[in-house]
C-alpha positions as CSV (number, residue, x, y, z in Angstrom):
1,X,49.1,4.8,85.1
2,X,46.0,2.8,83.7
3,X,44.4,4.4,81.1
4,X,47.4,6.9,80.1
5,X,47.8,6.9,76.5
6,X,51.3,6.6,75.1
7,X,51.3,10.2,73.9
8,X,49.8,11.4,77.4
9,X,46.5,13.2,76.7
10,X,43.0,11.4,76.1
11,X,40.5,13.8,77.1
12,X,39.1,14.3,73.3
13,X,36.7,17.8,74.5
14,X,36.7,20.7,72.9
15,X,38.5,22.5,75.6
16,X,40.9,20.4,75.8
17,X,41.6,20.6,71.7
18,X,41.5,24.2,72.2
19,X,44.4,24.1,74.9
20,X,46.8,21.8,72.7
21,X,49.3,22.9,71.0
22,X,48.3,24.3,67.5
23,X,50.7,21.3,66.0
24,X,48.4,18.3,67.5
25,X,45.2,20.0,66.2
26,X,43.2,18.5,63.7
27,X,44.2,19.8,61.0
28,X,42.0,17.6,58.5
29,X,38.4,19.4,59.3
30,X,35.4,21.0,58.6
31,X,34.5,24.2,60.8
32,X,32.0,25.9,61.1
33,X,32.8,28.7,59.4
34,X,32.8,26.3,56.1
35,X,29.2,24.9,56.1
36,X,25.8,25.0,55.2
37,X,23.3,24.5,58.3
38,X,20.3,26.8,57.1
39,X,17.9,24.5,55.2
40,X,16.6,28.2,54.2
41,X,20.2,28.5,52.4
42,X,19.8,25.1,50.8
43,X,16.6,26.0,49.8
44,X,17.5,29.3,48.2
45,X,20.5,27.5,46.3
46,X,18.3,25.2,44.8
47,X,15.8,27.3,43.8
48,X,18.3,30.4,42.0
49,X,18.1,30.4,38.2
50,X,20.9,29.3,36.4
51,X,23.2,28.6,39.5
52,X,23.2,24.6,38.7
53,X,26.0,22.8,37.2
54,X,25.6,19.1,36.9
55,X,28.9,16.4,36.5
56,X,29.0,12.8,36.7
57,X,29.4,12.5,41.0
58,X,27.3,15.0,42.0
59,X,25.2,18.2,41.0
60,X,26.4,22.2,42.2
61,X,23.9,24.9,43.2
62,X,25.9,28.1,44.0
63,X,25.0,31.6,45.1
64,X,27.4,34.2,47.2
65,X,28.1,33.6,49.9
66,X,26.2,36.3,52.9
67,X,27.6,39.5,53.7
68,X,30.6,39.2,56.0
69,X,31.7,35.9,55.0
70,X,35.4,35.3,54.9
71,X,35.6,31.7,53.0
72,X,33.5,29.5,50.3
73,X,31.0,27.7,52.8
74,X,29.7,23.6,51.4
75,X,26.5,22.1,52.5
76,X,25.9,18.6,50.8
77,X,22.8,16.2,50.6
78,X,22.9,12.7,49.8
79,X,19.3,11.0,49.4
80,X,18.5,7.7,50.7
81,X,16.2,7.8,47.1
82,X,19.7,7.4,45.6
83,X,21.9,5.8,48.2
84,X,19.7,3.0,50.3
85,X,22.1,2.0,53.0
86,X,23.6,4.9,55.1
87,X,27.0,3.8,54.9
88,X,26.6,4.5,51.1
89,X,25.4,8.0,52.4
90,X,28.0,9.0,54.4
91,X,31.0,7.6,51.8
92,X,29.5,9.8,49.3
93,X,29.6,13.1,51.8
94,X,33.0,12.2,52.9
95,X,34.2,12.3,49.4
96,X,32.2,15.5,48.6
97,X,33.2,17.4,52.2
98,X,37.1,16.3,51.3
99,X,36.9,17.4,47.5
100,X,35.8,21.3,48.8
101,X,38.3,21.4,51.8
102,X,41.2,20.0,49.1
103,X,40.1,22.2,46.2
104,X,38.6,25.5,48.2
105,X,41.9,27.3,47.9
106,X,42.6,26.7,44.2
107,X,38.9,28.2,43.5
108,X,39.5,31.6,44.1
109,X,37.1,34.7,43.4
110,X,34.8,36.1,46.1
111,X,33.4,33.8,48.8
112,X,30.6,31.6,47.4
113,X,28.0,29.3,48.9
114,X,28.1,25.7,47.1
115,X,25.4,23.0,47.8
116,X,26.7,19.2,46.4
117,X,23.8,17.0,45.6
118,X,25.3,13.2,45.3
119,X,25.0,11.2,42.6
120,X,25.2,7.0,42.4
121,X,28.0,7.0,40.7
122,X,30.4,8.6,43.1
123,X,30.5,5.7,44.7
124,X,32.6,4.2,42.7
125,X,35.1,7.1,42.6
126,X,38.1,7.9,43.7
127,X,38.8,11.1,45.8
128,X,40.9,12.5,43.0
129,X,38.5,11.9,40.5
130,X,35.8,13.8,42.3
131,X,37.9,16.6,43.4
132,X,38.8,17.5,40.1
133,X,35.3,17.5,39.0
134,X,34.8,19.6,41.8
135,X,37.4,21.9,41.1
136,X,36.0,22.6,37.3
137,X,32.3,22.9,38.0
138,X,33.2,25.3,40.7
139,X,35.6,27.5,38.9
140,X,32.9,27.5,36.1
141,X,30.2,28.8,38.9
142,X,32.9,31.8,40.3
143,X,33.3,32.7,36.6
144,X,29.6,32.8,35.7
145,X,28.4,34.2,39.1
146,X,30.6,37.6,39.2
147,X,28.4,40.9,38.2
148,X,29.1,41.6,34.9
149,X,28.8,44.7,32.8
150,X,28.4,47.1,35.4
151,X,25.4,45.3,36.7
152,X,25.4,45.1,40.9
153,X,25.1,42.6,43.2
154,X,22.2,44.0,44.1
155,X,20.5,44.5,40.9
156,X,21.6,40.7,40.1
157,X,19.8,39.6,43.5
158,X,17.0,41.6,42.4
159,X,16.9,39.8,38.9
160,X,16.9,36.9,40.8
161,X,14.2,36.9,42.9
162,X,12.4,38.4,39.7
163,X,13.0,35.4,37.4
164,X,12.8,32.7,40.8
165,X,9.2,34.3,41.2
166,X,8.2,33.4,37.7
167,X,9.8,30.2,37.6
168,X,8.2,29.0,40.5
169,X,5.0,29.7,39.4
170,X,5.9,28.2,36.4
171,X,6.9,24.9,37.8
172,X,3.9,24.4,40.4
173,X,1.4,24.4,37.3
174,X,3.7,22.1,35.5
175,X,3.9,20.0,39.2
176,X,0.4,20.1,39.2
177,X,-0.2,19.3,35.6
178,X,2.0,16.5,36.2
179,X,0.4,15.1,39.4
180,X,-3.0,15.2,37.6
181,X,-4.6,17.7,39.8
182,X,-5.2,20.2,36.8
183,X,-8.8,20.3,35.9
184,X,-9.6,20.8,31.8
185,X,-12.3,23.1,31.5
């Protein structure tokens, strides 16, 4: 018949995914259940005191992951700032998105929300190369991020939002110092 693929299926919906056998799903992706969509999320991430880890291909902001979450969860950002053309963009989060799906189950420790900020010169990496950065800075934010000393999750939150507080205010004078705003009396 026209338009019969070789392998007999081309409806490519959802449902029709859903109603293949599990062997002829895609195996290679990201669901749902693994990103980032909350800018609110992003924003916390970036904003947590001593959850950043910077390497050569990209910069990590962690944090745990919500309450009920089953799996380490990625949300990545590439800035046209740093990469002008979009196909530059979207290289740089395919490496990133295939450098947490690769590495997630060799990271380990309780589920954890990572943010990847891109840097220029992932570019010019290989997937390897990337993932293996990935894998360290990570398994350097598990270790830091876990409660010690009999101090609580909650208590740590707490601290958090206690030292975030401060350090905001802190940076907007030094934003606004820098922006020449500040008035010398």
């Amino acid at each position: 018949m026209a338009g019969d693929s070789p392998a007999g299926d081309t409806d490519t919906s959802p449902k029709a995914a859903a109603a293949r056998p599990a062997a002829r799903r895609r195996v290679f992706s990201f669901p749902k259940e693994a990103r980032i969509a909350n800018r609110a999320r992003f924003l916390e991430l970036y904003a947590a005191p001593g959850r950043k880890l910077a390497g050569k291909f990209f910069v990590l902001f962690s944090g745990p992951a919500p309450e009920g979450a089953e799996r380490h969860r990625l949300g990545v950002t590439a800035a046209k700032r740093t990469f002008h053309e979009s196909h530059e963009r979207n290289r740089a989060k395919r490496l990133l998105r295939e450098s947490f799906r690769l590495a997630c189950g060799s990271i380990g420790g309780q589920p954890r929300d990572f943010v990847l900020v891109a840097r220029r010169p992932i570019l010019g990496a290989k997937c390897g190369q990337v993932r293996a950065e990935f894998e360290r800075l990570a398994k350097k934010a598990v270790k830091n991020g876990a409660p010690q000393g009999g101090q609580s999750a909650a208590s740590d939150s707490a601290m958090d939002a206690t030292h975030g507080a401060a350090t905001t205010a802190a940076s907007d004078s030094a934003t606004t110092a820098d922006h020449g705003a500040a008035t010398v009396s």
